[in-house]
N, C-alpha and C positions, 0 to 999 in steps of 0.2 A: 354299186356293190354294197353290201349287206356285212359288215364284219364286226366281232368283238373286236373291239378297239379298244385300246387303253389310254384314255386321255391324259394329258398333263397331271388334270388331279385324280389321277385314280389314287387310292391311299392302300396302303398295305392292312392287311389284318392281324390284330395284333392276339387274337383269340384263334388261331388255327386248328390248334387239337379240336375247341370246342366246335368251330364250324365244322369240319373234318366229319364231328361222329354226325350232326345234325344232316350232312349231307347225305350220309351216308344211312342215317333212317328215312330220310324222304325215299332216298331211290329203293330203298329196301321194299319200303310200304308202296311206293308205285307200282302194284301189279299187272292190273289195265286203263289204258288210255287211249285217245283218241283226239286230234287236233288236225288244223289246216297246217299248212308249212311252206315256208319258201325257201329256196335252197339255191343258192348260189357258190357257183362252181370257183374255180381257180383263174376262168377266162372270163369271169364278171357274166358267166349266162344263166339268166333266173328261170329258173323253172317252179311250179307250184301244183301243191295236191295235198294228198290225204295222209298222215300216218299213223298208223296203229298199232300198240303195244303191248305184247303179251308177257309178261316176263316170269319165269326166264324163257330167255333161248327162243322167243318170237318178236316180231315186228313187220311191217309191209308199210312200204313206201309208193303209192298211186300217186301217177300223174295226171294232170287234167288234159284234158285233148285238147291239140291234136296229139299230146305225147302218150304213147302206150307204152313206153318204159314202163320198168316196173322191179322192186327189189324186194322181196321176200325172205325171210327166216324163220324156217320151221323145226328149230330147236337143237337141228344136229347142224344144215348146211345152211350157209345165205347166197343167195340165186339172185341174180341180176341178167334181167335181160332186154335184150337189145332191138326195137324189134324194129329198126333199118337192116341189121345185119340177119334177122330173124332165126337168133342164138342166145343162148344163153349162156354164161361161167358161173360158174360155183367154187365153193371153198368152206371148210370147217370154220364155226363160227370164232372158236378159239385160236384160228389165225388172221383176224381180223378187228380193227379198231371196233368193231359193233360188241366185240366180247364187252367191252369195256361195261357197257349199259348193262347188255343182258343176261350177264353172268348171275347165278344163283349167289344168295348172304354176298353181297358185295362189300369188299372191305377194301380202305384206301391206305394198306399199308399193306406190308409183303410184298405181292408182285405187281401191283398197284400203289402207284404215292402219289399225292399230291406234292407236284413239283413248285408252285405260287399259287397264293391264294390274295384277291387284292379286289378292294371292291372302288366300283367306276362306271360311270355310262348307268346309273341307275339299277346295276348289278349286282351283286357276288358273284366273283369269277373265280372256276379254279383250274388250274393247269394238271392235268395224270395225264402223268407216263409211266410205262413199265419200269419197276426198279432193276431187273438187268437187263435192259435195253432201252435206253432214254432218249436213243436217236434215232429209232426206230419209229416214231410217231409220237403224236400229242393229241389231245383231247381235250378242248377247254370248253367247261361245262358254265351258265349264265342263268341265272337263279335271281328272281326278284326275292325278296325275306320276308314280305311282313303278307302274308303267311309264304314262304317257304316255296316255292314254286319254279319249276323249269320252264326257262323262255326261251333259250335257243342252245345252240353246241358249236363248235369248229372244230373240223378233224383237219391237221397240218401232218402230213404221209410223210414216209422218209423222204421221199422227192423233195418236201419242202410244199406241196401242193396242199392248197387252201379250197374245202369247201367247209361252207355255215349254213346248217339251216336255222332257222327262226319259227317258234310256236307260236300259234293264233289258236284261240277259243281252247285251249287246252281240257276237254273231260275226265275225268277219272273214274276207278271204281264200277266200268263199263262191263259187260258180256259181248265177246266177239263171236264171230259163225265159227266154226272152228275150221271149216274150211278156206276161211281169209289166209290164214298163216301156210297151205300148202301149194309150193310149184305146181301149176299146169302151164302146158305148153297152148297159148293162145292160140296155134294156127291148128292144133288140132284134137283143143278141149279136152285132152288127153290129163289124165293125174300121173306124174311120172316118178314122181319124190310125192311121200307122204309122211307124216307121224301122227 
């Protein structure tokens, strides 16, 4: 399994505020992207694929076959679907831990804080959670520094459930199809959600 760990000597940051806003100009400035990813769940099962980033309010997470899963956000829902069950769920982006990323002007105060910040494992790691509701989920984001860069994430859900994916070949500053970012229904090429 694949996890932000915090080792013996991770060290606490003593420059918070300043890392805080630097974070928070990278992700700003992140508008598109593009990288490999492995994503390891809460039952230690690694899956791996493609993910792509529009922000705000898009992203698509492909798997490599034989998995056709597939999880999409096209600005208003994020679509996850299943395709043993050959279904799919949805949900307003704004009630799900993916807000976090692809919120528009992201800022890490207000309804967003960084809850720790401590660098370790070769990282900058920071801990957001919602300032009124901090048991409600975590988000700890994993940033190499010199230059500035996202290398993995772990979302810990109110369950207490752990996945992490991890960035490989990370591109920026990319043009997507714009059709990447919209639900179709695999089994019947159908566009059903659009923006």
């Amino acid at each position: 399994m694949i996890f932000i760990a915090v080792p013996a000597q991770a060290e606490d940051v003593s420059d918070v505020p300043a890392q805080t806003r630097k974070i928070e100009t990278y992700l700003n400035n992140l508008t598109t992207a593009q990288a490999r990813f492995v994503q390891t769940t809460h039952d230690g099962t690694q899956l791996v694929g493609t993910f792509y980033l529009d922000r705000p309010g898009k992203l698509r997470f492909e798997y490599d076959y034989p998995i056709e899963d597939f999880v999409v956000a096209d600005g208003f829902f994020i679509y996850f679907y299943d395709s043993q069950l050959e279904e799919q769920s949805n949900a307003p982006i704004g009630q799900t831990l993916a807000d976090f990323i692809l919120r528009d002007g992201l800022e890490l105060s207000g309804d967003l804080i960084v809850k720790e910040m401590r660098r370790g494992g070769d990282l900058l790691q920071a801990d957001i959670v919602q300032s009124s509701d901090p048991e409600a989920g975590m988000l700890t984001l994993g940033f190499s520094e010199e230059p500035l860069t996202l290398k993995k994430w772990r979302i810990k859900d109110a369950q207490g459930l752990i996945t992490e994916v991890e960035l490989f070949y990370l591109k920026t500053g990319i043009t997507h199809a714009s059709n990447l970012f919209v639900y179709k229904n695999p089994n019947r090429g159908q566009q059903r959600f659009n923006n």
